[in-house]
N, C-alpha and C positions, 0 to 999 in steps of 0.2 A: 504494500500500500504506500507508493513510493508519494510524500505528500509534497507540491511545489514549494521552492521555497519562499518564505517568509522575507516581502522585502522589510528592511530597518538595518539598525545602523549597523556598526561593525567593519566596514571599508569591503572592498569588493571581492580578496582573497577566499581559499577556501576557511571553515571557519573550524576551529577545535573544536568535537563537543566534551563537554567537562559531567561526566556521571556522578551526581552524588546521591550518595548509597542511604540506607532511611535506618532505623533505631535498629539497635543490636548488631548491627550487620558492619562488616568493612567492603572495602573497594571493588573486592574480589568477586563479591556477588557480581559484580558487572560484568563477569570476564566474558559468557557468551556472546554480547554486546558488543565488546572492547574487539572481537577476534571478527565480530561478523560486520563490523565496520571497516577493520583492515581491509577487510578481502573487498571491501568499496573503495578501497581508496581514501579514508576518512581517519583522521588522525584523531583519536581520542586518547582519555584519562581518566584515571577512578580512584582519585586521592583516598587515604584511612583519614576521616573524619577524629579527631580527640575525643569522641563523645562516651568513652569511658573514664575521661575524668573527672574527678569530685567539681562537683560547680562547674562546670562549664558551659558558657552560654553562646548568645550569637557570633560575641566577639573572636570568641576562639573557634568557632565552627567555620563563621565566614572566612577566617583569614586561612584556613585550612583548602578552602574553594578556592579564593582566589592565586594562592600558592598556583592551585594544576591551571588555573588559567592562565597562567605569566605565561614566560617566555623560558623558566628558569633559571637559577641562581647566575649563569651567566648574560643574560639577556636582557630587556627591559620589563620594568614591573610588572603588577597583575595593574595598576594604574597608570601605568604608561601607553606607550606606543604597543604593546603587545597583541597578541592576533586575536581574529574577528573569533566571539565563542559561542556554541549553543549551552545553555545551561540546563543541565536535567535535574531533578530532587524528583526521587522515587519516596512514596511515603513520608513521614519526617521528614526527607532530606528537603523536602518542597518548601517547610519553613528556611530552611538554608539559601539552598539555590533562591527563593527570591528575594531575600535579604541582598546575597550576593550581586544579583542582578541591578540591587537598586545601586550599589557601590560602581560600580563597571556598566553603567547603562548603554553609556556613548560605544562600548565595544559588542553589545548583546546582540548576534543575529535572531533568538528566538529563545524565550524561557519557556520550557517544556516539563509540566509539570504529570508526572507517571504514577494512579494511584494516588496521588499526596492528598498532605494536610495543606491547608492553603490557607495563610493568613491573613488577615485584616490588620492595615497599618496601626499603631500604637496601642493595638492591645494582646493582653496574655491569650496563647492559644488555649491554657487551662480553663480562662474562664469562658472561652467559646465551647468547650467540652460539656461544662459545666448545667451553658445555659441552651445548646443545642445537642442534645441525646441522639438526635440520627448520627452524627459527624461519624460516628463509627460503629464498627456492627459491631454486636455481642458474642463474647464466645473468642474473641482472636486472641486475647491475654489470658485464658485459660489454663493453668499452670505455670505461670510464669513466677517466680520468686523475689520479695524482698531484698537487696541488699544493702549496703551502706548509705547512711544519707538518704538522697532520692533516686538510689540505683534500684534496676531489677534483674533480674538473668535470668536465664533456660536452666532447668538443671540440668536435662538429657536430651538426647533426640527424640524420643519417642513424644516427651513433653511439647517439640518444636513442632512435631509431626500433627500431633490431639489439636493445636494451638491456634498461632501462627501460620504455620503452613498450612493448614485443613484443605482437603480437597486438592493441593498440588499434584501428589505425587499421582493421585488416579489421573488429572489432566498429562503427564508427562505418559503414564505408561497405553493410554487413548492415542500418545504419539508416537509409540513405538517404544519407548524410551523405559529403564528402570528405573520408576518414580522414587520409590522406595530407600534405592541407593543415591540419588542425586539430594534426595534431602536431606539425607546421612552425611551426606557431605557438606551442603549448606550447612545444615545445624551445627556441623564441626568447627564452623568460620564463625560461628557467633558469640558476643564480649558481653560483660554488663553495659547497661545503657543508662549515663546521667540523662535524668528529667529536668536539669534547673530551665532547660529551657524552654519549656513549655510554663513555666512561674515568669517570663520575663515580656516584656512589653515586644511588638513586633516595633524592631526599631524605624521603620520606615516611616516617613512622615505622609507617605501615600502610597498608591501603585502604581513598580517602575514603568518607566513611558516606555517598553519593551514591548513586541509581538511574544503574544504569549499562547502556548497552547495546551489545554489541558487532555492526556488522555486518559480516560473513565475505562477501567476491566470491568465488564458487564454482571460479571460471577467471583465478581472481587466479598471477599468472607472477611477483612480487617476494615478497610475503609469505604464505606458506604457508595456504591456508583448512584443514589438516589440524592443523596448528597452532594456528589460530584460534579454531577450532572448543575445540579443547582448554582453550586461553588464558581462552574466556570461560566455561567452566565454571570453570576456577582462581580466578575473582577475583567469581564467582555472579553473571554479566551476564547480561541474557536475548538472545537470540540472536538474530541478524535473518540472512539468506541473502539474498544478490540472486545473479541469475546474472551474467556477463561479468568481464570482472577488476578488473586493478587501481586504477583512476578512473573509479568511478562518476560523480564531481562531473561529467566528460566525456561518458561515454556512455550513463549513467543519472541525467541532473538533476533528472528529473523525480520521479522514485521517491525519488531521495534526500531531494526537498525536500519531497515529501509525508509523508514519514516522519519527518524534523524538525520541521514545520510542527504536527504530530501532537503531540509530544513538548514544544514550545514554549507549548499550546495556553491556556490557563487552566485551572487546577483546579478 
């Protein structure tokens, strides 16, 4: 579902896209992504987010994004001259990436938000949770644990499997695929997750002047696609639909990264 690109700004090169990964997870969930854009031609990144440390909020999240946006320690900033980016936040990371986006707008060829929670400038996404009950389906933190502070973690796979991933592994092996073992391996990539930043105000003083695009998993079981659906008229994203739920990057790489690849493209 190859989608045209997105005109805005970013200068007329091809554009990086920047994957950020959403709670408990690192970079690495992105890798079918990361591999199925190579083979486009598409130069991407899937930074480890710090969101395993105590207190950590935007500031440290953001500056973790705009890191894989730069150009690298050798090059020019993430607020420089640095090249044209898609910005993606899967789940949680959606709070991120568009924080980031508001930082780096003049470079943004398209914020793509996958699955995500989707903010409202200066306020807490906790007390949008609080006072909107659809935002997320029930049942997806089911067995998840307590830790430190406002940490929580997986204790096992099987807990990942009950949870969090519900319904994946039957979508992956509908694809041929062993579901079973692929989220055995997910589950193995995942950390505790600070919450300070859903307690912290969405620092933007609006929404960035960015093309933005929301896409809604139909059969999504953590983040509401009735919701989503809603979310992305609120903030005027144009809408994209895949079927199956909640990690596409896993059981739809391919679509995903035809669709970024799309959005990355040149102007």
């Amino acid at each position: 579902m190859r989608a045209p690109a997105v005109p805005g700004p970013g200068g007329p090169g091809p554009a990086r896209v920047v994957l950020v990964h959403g709670a408990w997870h690192r970079g690495v969930s992105w890798t079918p992504v990361v591999g199925a854009l190579a083979a486009r031609g598409v130069e991407s990144v899937a930074p480890d987010l710090p969101s395993d440390v105590v207190g950590v909020g935007h500031a440290g999240l953001v500056d973790a994004v705009l890191a894989g946006a730069g150009d690298g320690p050798d090059g020019p900033g993430p607020r420089g001259d640095g090249p044209p980016v898609v910005l993606v936040g899967h789940s949680l990371g959606g709070l991120v990436a568009t924080a980031a986006a508001g930082r780096i707008a003049d470079r943004v060829r398209a914020l793509v938000l996958v699955a995500a929670l989707v903010p409202e400038p200066g306020r807490p996404y906790r007390d949008r949770m609080r006072a909107e009950r659809d935002l997320m389906v029930a049942g997806y933190d089911a067995g998840v644990r307590r830790g430190p502070g406002v940490s929580t973690y997986w204790p096992d796979a099987r807990a990942v499997a009950d949870g969090l991933y519900r319904g994946v592994a039957d979508e992956l092996d509908a694809a041929g695929r062993d579901g079973r073992a692929v989220v055995a391996d997910a589950a193995a990539e995942l950390r505790p997750q600070d919450w300070s930043l859903l307690a912290e105000p969405c620092p933007l003083p609006s929404w960035p002047a960015v093309p933005t695009v929301s896409v809604v998993c139909a059969g999504d079981r953590v983040v509401s696609p009735v919701a989503g659906r809603r979310e992305a008229d609120r903030v005027g994203a144009r809408l994209v639909e895949l079927a199956g739920g909640h990690f596409p990057m896993l059981t739809r790489p391919e679509e995903t990264a035809e669709l970024l690849a799309g959005l990355a493209a040149p102007a």
